[in-house]
C-alpha positions as MATLAB code, in Angstrom:
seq = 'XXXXXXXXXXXXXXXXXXXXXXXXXXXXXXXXXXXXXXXXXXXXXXXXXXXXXXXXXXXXXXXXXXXXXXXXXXXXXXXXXXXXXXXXXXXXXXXXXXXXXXXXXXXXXXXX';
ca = [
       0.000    0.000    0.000;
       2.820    2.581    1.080;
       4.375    1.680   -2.586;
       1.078    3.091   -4.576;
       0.622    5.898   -2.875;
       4.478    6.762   -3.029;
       3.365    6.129   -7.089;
       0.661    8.319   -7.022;
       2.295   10.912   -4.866;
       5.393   11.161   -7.796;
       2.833   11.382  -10.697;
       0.754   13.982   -8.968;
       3.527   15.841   -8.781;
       5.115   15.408  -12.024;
       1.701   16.928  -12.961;
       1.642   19.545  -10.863;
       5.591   20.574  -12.443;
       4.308   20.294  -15.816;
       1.506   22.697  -15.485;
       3.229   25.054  -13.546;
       5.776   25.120  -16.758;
       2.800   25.371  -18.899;
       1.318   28.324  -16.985;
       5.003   30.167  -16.138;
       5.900   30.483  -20.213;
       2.787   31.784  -21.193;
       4.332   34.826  -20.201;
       6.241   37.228  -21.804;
       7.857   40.139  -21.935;
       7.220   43.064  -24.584;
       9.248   46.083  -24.459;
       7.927   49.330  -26.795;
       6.015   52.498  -26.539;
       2.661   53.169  -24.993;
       0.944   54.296  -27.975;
      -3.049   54.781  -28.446;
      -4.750   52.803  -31.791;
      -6.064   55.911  -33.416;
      -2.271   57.013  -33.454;
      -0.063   54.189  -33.033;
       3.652   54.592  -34.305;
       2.588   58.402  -35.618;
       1.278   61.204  -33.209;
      -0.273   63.515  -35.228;
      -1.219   66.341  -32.806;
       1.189   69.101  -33.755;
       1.736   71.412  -30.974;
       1.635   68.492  -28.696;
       3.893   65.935  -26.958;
       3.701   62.065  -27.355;
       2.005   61.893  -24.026;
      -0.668   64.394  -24.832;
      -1.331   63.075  -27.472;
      -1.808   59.553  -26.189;
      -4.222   61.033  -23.400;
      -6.364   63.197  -25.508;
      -6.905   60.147  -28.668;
      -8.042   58.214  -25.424;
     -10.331   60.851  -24.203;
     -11.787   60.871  -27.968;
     -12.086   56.706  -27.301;
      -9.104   55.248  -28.829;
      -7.616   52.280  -26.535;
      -4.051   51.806  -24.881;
      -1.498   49.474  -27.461;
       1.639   48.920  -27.134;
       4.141   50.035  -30.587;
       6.929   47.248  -29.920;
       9.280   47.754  -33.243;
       6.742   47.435  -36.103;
       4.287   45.465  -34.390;
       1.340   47.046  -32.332;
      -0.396   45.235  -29.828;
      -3.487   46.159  -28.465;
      -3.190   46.386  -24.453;
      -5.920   44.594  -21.659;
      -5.668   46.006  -18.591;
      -7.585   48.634  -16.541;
      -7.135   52.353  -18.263;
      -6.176   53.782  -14.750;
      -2.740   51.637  -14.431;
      -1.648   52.293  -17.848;
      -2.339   55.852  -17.895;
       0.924   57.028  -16.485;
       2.926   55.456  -19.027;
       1.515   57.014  -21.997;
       4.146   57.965  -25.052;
       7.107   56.169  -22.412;
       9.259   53.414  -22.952;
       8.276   50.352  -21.266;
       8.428   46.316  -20.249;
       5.318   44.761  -20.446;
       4.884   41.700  -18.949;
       1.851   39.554  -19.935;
       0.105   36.710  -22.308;
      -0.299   37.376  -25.991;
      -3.509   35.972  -27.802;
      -2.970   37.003  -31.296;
      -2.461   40.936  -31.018;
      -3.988   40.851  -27.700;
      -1.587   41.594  -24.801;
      -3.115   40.729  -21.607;
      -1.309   43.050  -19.035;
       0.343   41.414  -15.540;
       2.696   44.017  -15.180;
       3.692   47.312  -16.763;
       6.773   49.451  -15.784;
       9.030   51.836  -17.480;
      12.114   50.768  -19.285;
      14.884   52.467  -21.129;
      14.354   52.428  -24.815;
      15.760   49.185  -27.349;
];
């Protein structure tokens, strides 16, 4: 009896390793611009800084993305904690799902 449940406590936790795994390197790291998706790479406000213009295409209803290189990735998280980093260089940490970046963490970085 002590033998099979030695078994079974091994394979639970092989399991247990393995999703873990699974779960840890759905996570990346993205590092880019806070951008808005009227905008993205371009800011078009003259008179304006990158910021501004970020906040006010927001105000109008664009949503938060993310301009890494040439890709743009629209940003899920609450407006409030990505607000501060608008037209900054940042790391992104989160799950992509297509073009979708789900947001777990969000701090500023020195540009790549």
């Amino acid at each position: 009896m002590k033998k099979s449940t030695l078994v079974s406590l091994i394979a639970f936790l092989g399991l247990t390793a393995s999703i873990a795994q699974i779960s840890y390197s759905d996570t990346q790291r993205f590092y880019g611009v806070i951008s808005d998706s009227m905008c993205g790479k371009t800011h078009m406000m003259p008179g304006k800084s990158d910021a501004q213009c970020v906040q006010e295409c927001i105000k109008a209803g664009s949503k938060y993305v993310l301009v890494a290189g040439s890709k743009v990735y629209a940003l899920n998280a609450k407006a409030q904690s990505i607000a501060p980093f608008a037209g900054k260089h940042v790391q992104v940490q989160g799950e992509l799902k297509g073009s979708e970046l789900s947001v777990q963490s969000i701090h500023e970085s020195a540009a790549k």
